[in-house]
N, C-alpha and C positions, 0 to 999 in steps of 0.2 A: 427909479431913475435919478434921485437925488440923491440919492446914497454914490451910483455908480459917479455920478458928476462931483460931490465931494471928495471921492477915492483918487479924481483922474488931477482933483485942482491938488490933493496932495501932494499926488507924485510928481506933479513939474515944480512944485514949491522945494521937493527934497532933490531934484535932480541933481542943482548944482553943488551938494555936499557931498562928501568925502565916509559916506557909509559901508561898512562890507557889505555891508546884504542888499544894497541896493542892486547889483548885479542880476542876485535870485530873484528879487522883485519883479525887476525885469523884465526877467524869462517868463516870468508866471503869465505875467501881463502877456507877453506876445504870445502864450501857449493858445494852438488852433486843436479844435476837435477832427481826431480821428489821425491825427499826424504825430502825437507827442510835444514836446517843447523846445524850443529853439534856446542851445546854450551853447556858448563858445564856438557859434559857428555851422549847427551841425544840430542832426535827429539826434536826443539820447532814448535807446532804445528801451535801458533798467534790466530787471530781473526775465519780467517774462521773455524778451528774447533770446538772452542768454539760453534759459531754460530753452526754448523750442529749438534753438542751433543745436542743443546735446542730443536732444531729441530725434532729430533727426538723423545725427552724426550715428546713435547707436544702431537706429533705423537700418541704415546703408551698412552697418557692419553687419549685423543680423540675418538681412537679405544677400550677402556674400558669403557667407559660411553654410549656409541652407545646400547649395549645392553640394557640399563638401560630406555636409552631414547625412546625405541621402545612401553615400556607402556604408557608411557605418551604420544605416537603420535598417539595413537588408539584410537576409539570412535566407541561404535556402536547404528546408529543414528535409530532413532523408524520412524515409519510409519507416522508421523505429520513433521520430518522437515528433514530441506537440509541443505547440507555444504556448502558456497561458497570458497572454495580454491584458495590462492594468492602466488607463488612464486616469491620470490627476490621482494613482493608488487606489483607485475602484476596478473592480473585476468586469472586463469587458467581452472576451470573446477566448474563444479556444482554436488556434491555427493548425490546420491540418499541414500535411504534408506537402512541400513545393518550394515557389519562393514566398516569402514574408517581406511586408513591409511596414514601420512602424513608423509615425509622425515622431519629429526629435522634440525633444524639451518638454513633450506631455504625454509621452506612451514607453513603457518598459512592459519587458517582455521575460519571464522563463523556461527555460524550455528542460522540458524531461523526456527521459528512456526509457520506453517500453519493453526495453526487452527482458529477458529472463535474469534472476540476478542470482546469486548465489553466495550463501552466508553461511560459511563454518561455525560452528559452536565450540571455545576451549574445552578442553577436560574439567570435568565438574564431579567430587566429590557428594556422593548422594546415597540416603540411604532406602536399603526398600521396605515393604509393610511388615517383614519378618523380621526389621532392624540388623541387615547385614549393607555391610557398606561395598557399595561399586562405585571403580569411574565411569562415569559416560562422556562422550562427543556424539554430536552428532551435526546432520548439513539442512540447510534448509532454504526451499527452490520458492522466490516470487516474484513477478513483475505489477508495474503500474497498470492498471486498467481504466481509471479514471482521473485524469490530469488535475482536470480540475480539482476534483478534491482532496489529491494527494498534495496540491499546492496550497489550499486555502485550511489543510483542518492539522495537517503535522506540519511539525520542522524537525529533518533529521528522523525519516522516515525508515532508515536504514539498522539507525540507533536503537530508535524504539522497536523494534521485531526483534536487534538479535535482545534485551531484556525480556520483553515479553516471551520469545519462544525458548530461554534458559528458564523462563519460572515455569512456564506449564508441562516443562520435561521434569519438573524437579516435583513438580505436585503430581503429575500422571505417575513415574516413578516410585514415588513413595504410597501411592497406593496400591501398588502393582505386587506381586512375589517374586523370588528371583527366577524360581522355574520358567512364569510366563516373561521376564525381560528375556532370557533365553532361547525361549519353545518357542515363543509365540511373540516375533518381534512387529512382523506384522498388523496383527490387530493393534499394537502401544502404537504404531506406525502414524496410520488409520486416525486412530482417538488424537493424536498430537494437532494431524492436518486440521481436522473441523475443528478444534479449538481456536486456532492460528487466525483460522481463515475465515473465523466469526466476529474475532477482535479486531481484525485489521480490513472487514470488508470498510467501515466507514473512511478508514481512510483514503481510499482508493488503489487498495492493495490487494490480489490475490496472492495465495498461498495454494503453491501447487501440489509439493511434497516435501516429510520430511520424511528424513534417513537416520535411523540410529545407526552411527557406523560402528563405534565399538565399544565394548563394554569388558571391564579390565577388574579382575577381583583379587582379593587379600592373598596372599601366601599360603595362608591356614588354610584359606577357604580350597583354594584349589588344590591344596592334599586330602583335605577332607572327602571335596568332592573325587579325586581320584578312586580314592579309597572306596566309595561309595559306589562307584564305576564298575571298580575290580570284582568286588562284591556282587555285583549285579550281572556284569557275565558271567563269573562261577556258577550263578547259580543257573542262569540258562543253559549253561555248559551241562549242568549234572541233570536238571530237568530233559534235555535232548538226552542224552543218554541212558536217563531211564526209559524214557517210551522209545529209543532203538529196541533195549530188551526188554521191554515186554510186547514188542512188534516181532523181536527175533528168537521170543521162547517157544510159538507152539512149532516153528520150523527146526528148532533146534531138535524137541521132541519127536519130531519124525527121523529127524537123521540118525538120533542114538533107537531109536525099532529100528531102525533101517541094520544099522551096523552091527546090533546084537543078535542081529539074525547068521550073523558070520563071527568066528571069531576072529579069520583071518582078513578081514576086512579091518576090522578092530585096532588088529597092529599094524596095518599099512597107514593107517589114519594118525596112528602112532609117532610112527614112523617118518609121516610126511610133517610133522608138526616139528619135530626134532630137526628136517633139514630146514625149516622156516626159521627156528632158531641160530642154527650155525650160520644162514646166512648173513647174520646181522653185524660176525666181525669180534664179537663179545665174549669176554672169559666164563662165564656161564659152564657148567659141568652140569647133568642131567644123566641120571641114572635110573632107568625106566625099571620098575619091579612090579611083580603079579600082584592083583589084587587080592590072590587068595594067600599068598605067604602074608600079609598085610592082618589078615581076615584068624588068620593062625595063632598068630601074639595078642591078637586083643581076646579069643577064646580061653587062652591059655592066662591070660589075665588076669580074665573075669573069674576062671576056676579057683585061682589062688587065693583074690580076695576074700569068695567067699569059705573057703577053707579056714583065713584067719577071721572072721568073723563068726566063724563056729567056736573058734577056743576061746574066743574072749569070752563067749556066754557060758563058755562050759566053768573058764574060773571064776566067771562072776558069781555062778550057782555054788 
């Protein structure tokens, strides 16, 4: 209380001078609790007012745009895809199908297609386990199955498959020969899908089918193979043909007892073979002669030779 009493005899000893800061003094003096200080008149309210008027100012802006923002946080998703829902960027929930609706400024949303997708393969130079070299293309069928995981474990879910399914046609490929890329496209078919569809289950991806569409080989090769072709019917060509005649020799042999039993049968058989000829349009001459005038000159032949091989022994002697 003495202090406060010497403080108060000061300031009416200083009031009648001509000080700056006696003004501040002042105020200080008249400051009441719970009101602030009385200066020039008037409440100064300082920093934290200020602050709580911005405060509120953003407040009121905030609470008016909320309205606005309620369209643009709505979607309503069709019967082919999902939402994956992330608040504050943590995985929250997975939106089926209808309308959606997402809190603004703390929820983001992506939404993917389920449906079937389809990914061409370029032409790819490849060689097979016999080191001959083919192009291949081929197509390759998958949709999302699981959203969420195709959202939270790839990026460019698209990307990574067509790589992944140009390596595994190119390692199946080169294991393979070209016969079975060929014969047997099916089963490489087959073996492509379960490799596909084992790599990409974690993403949330199936793999329904792939297609080799075509396979396109060297110049050489395909003369070669031509070649190989021609070859290979001639020989079934001459194969069939043999077993005609040995299917149409014992029939054959009856015909000829048959017709040796006549002579004139013989020559109409002849006969009928010579018009089968003429029919054909053809310069062909045929001049039909006995088998025994034939039978005559080789007798008469054989007489002669041995006749001159009696005088050679005679002047060898």
């Amino acid at each position: 209380r003495n202090e406060d009493a010497d403080v108060k005899v000061e300031m009416r000893r200083l009031t009648g001078r001509d000080d700056p800061n006696m003004e501040a003094i002042r105020a200080l003096a008249n400051a009441e609790p719970g009101r602030g200080f009385v200066y020039g008149g008037g409440f100064c309210t300082g920093c934290c007012g200020s602050f709580i008027a911005m405060f509120l100012w953003f407040i009121s802006i905030l609470v008016s745009l909320i309205p606005i923002t309620w369209i643009f946080q709505s979607k309503t998703l069709r019967n082919y895809e999902r939402a994956v829902v992330f608040r504050f960027g943590k995985f929250l929930c997975v939106k089926e199908e209808g309308l959606g609706y997402i809190w603004p400024f703390i929820d983001e949303w992506q939404v993917v297609d389920l449906r079937i997708q389809t990914m061409n393969l370029q032409r790819q130079e490849m060689l097979t386990k016999e080191s001959v070299t083919v192009y291949v293309n081929a197509v390759v069928l998958y949709h999302i199955n699981m959203a969420k995981a195709n959202v939270l474990t790839i990026n460019g879910a698209s990307a990574a498959t067509s790589q992944l399914a140009s390596t595994a046609i190119r390692a199946v490929i080169g294991c393979s020969e070209l016969d079975d890329l060929l014969s047997k496209r099916d089963t490489l078919n087959a073996k492509l899908q379960r490799i596909l569809d084992a790599e990409t289950d974690s993403w949330g991806l199936k793999v329904t089918r792939v297609e080799i569409k075509d396979v396109q080989l060297p110049q050489s090769m395909q003369r070669s193979m031509g070649a190989q072709a021609e070859s290979e019917r001639d020989r079934r060509a001459k194969v069939i043909a043999a077993e005609g005649e040995v299917q149409a020799a014992p029939l054959l042999l009856k015909a000829a007892q048959t017709l040796s039993q006549n002579v004139a049968s013989l020559q109409l058989r002849f006969l009928d073979t010579l018009r089968e000829i003429s029919a054909e349009k053809n310069s062909t001459v045929v001049f039909p002669l006995p088998l025994e005038f034939l039978k005559a000159f080789q007798s008469g032949s054989s007489a002669e030779s041995k006749e001159r091989m009696l005088l050679l022994e005679q002047k060898k002697d």
